[in-house]
C-alpha positions as CSV (number, residue, x, y, z in Angstrom):
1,X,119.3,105.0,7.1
2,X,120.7,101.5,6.5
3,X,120.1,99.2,10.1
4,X,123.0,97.3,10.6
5,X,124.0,94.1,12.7
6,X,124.6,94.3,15.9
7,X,127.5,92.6,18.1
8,X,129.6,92.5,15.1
9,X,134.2,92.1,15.8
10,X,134.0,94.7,12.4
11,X,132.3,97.9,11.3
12,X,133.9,97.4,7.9
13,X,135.5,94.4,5.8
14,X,137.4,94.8,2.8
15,X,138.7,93.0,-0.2
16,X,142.0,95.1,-2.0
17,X,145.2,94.7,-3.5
18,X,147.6,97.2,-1.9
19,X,150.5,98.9,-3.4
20,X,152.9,101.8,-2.6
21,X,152.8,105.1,-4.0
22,X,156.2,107.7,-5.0
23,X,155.0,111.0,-5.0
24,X,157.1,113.7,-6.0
25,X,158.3,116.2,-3.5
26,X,157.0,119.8,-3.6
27,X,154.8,119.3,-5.9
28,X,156.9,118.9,-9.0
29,X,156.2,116.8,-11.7
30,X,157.0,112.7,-11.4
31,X,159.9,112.5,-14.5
32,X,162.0,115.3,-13.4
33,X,162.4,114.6,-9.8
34,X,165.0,113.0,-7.7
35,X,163.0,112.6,-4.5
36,X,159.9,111.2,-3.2
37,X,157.5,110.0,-0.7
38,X,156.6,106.4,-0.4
39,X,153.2,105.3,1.4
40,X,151.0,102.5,1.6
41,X,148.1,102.6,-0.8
42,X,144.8,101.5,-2.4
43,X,141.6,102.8,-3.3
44,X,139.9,100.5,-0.9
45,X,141.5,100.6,2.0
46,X,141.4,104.3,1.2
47,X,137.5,104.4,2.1
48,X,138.9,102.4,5.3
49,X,140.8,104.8,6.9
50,X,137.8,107.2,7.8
51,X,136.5,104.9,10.1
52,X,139.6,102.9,11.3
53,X,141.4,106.6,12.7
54,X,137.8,107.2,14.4
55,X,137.3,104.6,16.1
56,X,135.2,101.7,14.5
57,X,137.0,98.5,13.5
58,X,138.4,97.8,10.0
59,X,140.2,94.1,8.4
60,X,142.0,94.3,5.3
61,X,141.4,91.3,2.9
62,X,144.4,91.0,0.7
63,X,147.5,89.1,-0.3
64,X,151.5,89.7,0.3
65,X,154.5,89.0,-1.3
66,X,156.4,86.3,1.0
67,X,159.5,87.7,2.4
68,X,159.0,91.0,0.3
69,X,160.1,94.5,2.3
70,X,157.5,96.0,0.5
71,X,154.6,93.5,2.2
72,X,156.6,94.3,5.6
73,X,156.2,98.3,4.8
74,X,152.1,97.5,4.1
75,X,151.9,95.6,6.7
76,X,153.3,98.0,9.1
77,X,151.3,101.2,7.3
78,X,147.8,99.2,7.5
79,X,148.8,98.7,11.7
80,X,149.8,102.1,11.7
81,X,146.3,102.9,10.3
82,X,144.9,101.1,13.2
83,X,143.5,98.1,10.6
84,X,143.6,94.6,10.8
85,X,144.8,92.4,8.5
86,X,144.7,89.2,6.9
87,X,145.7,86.9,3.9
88,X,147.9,84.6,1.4
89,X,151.9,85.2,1.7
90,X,152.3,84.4,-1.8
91,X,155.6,83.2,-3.3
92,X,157.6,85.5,-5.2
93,X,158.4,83.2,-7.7
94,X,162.0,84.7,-8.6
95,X,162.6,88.3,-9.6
96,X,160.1,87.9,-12.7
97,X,157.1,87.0,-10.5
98,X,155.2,88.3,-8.3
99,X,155.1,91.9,-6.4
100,X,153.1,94.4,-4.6
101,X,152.1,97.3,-7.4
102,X,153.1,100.9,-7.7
103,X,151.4,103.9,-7.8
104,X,153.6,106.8,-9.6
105,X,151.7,110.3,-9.0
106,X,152.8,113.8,-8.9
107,X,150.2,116.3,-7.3
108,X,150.6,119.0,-10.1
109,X,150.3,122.4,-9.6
110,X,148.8,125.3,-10.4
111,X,147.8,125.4,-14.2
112,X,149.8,122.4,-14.5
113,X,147.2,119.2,-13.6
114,X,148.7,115.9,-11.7
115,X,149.7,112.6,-13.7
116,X,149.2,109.0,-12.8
117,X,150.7,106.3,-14.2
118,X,150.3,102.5,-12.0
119,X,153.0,100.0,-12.8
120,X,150.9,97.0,-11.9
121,X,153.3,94.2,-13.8
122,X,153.1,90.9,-11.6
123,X,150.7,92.3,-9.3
124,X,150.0,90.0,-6.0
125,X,146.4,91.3,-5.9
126,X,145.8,89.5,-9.4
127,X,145.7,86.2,-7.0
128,X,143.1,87.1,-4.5
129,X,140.9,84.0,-4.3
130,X,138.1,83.3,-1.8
131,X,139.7,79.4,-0.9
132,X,142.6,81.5,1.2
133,X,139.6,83.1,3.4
134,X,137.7,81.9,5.6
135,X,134.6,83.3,4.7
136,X,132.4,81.9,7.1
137,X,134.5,82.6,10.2
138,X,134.9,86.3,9.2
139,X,131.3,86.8,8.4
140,X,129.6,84.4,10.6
141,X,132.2,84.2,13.4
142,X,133.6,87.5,13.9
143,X,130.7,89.6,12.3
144,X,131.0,92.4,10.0
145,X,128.4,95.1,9.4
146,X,129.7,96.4,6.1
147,X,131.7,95.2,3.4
148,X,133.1,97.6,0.9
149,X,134.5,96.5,-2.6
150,X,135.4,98.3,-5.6
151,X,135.5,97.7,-9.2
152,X,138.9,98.0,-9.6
153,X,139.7,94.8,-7.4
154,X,136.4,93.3,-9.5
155,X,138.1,93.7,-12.8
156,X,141.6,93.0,-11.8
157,X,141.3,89.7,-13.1
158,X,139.0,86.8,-13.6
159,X,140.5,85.2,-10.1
160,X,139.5,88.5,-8.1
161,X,136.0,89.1,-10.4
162,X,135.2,85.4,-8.3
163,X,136.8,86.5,-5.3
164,X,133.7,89.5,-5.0
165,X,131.1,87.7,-6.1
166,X,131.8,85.5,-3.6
167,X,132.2,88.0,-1.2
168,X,129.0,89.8,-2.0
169,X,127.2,86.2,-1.6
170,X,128.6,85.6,1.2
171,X,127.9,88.9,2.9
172,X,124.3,88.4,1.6
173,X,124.1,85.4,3.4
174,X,125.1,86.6,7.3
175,X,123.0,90.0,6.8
176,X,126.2,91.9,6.1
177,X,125.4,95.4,4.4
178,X,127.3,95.9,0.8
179,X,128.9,98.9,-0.5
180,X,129.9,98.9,-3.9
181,X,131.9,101.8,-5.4
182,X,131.9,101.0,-9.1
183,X,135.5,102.4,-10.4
184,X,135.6,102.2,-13.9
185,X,138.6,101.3,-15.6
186,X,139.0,100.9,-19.3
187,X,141.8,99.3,-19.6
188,X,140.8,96.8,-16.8
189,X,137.8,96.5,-19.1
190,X,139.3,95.7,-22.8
191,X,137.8,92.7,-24.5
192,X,136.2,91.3,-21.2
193,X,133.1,93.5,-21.0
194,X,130.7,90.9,-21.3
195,X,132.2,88.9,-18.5
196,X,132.5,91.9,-16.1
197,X,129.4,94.2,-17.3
198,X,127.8,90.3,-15.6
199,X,129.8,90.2,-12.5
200,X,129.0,94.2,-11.9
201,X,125.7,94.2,-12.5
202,X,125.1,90.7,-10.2
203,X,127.2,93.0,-6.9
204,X,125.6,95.4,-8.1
205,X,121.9,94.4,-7.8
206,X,123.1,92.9,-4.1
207,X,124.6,96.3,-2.8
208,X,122.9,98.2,-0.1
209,X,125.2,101.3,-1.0
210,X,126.0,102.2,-4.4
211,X,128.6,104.6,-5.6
212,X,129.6,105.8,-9.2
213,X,130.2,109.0,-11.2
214,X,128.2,109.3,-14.8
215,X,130.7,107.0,-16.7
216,X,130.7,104.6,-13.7
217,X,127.0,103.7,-13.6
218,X,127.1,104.1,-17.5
219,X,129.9,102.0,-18.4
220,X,130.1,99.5,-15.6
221,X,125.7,98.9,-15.1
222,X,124.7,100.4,-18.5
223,X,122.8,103.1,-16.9
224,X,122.4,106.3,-19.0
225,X,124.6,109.6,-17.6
226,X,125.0,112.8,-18.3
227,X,127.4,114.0,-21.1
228,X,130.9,114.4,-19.7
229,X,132.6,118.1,-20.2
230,X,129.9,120.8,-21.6
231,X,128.0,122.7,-19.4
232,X,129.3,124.3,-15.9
233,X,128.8,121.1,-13.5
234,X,126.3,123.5,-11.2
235,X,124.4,123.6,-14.4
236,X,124.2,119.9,-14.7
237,X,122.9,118.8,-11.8
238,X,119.5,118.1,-12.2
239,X,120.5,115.7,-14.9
240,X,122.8,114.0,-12.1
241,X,119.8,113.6,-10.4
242,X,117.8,112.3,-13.1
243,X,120.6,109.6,-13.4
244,X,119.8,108.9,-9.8
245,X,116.5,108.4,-10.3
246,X,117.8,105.3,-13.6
247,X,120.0,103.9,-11.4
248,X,117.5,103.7,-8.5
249,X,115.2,101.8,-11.2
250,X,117.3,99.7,-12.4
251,X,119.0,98.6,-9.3
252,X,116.2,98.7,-6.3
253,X,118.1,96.8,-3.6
254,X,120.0,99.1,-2.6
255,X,119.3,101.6,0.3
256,X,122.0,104.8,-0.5
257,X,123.1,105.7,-4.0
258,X,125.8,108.5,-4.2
259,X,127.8,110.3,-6.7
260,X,130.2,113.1,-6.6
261,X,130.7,116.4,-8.0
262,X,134.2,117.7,-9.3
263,X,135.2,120.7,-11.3
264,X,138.4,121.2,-11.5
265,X,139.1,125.3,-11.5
266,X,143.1,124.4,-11.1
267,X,145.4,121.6,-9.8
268,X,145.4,124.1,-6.3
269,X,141.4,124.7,-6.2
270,X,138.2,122.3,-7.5
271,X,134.5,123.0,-6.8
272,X,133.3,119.9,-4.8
273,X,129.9,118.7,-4.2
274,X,127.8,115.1,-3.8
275,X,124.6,114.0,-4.4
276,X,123.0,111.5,-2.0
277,X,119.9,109.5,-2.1
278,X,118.1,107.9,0.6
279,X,114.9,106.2,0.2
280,X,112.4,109.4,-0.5
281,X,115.2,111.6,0.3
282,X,117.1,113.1,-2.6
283,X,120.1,115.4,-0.6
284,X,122.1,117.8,-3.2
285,X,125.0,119.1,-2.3
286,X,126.1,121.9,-4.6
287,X,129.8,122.6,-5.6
288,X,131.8,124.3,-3.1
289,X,135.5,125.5,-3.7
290,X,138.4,123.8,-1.9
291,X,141.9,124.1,-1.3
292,X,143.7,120.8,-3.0
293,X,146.9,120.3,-2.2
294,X,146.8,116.5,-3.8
295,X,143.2,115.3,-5.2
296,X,144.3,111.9,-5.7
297,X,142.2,109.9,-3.0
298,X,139.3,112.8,-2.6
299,X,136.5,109.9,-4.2
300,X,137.7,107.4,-1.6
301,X,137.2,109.9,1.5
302,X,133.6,111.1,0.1
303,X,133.1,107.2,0.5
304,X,134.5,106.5,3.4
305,X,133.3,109.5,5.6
306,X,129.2,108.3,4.1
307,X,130.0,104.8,5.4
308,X,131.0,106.3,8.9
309,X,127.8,107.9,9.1
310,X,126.2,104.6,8.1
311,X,128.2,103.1,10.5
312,X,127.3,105.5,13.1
313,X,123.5,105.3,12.4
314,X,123.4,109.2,11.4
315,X,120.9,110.5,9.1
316,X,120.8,110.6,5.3
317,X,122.1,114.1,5.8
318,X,124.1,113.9,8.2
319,X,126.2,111.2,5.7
320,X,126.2,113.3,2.8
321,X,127.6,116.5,4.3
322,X,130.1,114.3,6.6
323,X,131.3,112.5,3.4
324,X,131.9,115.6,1.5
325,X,134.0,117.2,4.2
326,X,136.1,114.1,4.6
327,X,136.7,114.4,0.4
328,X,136.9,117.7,1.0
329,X,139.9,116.7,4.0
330,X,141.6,114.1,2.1
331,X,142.5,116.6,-1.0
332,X,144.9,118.6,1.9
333,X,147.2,115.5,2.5
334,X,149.6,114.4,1.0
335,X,148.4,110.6,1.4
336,X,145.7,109.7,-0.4
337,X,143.8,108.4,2.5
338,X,142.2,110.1,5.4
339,X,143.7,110.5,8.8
340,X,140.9,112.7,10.8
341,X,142.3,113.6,14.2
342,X,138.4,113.4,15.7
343,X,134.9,113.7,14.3
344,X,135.4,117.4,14.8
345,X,138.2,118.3,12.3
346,X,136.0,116.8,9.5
347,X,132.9,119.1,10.7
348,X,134.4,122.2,10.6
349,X,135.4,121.5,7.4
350,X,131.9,121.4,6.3
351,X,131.2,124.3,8.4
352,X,134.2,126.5,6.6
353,X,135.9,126.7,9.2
354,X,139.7,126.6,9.1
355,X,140.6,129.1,12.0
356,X,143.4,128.0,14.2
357,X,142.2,125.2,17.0
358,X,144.5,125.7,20.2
């Protein structure tokens, strides 16, 4: 596995733009309800929360809304979490300006699968510049031994597509490990994919953990995938692998390159697997059913749970199956982040396990 620095203030950086999300109550659909639940969200401090409730140490790297309840609400979620945090308070600039985005997601149900719709007008994260860091304090100073990004806050904007790179090079610099979980986005993408397929493919090439689903290493590092629908996705695995094996070529530096496996049976039960590679070692791990009660957040656990077991010096393995399980936990909450009472609860997930604990 991946050695890491020692005597380091942080097991794990990272640069995000949180938001809020509204989620429907009992699982109905978002345009005919009149109630929901409101939490503090983002995809990368999603991968966070995996090691933050377990112990290791997590910052936050973003930007707030001056004087804005909704900043107050992150703030107090991300302490909550057991994360630190720091960055810009950024003037509102009147009711037209700025603000923290909103993620509006119903669960679904059933036959009936979840919508998602992200009302990111004047989003706050759009700002996020490496002049309001100090970059040299937190990775020279303080220490970190991992820093995770994603390629949403990469193609938020041409300010935040700097921001990373300048994170990544900066990592590079102090020894830092990278984890890059590419996140393609389309309409993050439209009429700047020259500009960003340069800025991916630079982070990429610097990772030391790299993350994507077929359209994620095909879109975002122009890596050939396998065809998406068709065949059963247990039938399609060896051609995961083989995709693997491209990526691996085209982008040696890294150490661990993962994807995830999802069929989706119904909103209430998907087939779950992952495929992790290590050096020489190629670890498959085959669709399994699970229980969903929300899937939104399912990716980010998968992540988050590996980089534990990065972060706790476990086996190639060991990672892959603890990664899966904490997926595999994050699709029975109703947040879309993970909030694992103890190493245990996530193993006896990937055990099968789910007899009553007193």
């Amino acid at each position: 596995m991946i050695e890491l620095k020692q005597d380091c203030q942080y097991a794990m950086v990272i640069p995000t733009s949180m938001g809020t999300r509204l989620t429907p109550a009992d699982g109905q659909p978002f345009h005919c309800s009149d109630t929901f639940k409101i939490h503090a969200s983002s995809a990368e401090s999603n991968v966070g929360s995996v090691c933050s409730y377990l112990g290791p140490k997590v910052k936050i790297l973003t930007a707030f809304v001056k004087g804005s309840p909704m900043a107050r609400l992150i703030k107090d979620d991300l302490a909550g979490r057991h994360m630190d945090f720091e960055g810009p308070e950024v003037d509102p600039g009147g009711p037209w300006g700025y603000r923290h985005q909103i993620n509006l997601a119903d669960s679904g149900a059933g036959s009936r699968g979840p919508r998602v719709a992200n009302d990111r007008a004047g989003e706050v994260g759009r700002t996020l510049n490496a002049k309001d860091f100090d970059l040299e304090r937190i990775f020279g100073k303080e220490g970190v031994q991992i820093v995770h990004m994603s390629g949403l806050i990469a193609a938020l904007s041409p300010d935040t597509a700097q921001f990373c790179l300048d994170i990544a090079r900066k990592a590079k610099e102090h020894g830092t490990r990278i984890s890059f979980d590419l996140n393609h986005r389309a309409s993050f993408w439209k009429g700047r994919e020259k500009e960003l397929s340069e800025v991916f493919k630079e982070i990429g090439g610097l990772a030391d953990v790299l993350v994507g689903n077929e359209e994620d290493f095909q879109l975002c590092l122009g890596v050939e995938g396998p065809e998406a629908g068709g065949a059963d996705i247990g039938e399609k695995i060896e051609s995961f692998q083989q995709m693997i094996g491209r990526v691996k070529k085209a982008f040696p530096n890294a150490s661990v390159y993962a994807t995830t496996l999802r069929e989706v049976e119904s909103a209430s039960v998907h087939h779950w697997g992952a495929i992790v590679s290590c050096g020489d070692e190629l670890h498959v791990l085959p669709p399994r059913a699970i229980g969903v009660v929300d899937r939104i957040g399912g990716g980010d656990g998968f992540v988050g749970g590996l980089l534990y077991g990065v972060v706790k010096q476990w086996d190639a393995l060991k990672c892959a199956q603890f990664g899966w399980a904490s997926g595999a936990f994050v699709a029975t909450l109703l947040t879309d982040y993970a909030q694992p009472a103890d190493e245990e609860q996530i193993w006896s997930i990937w055990e099968g396990n789910a007899r009553v604990k007193r």
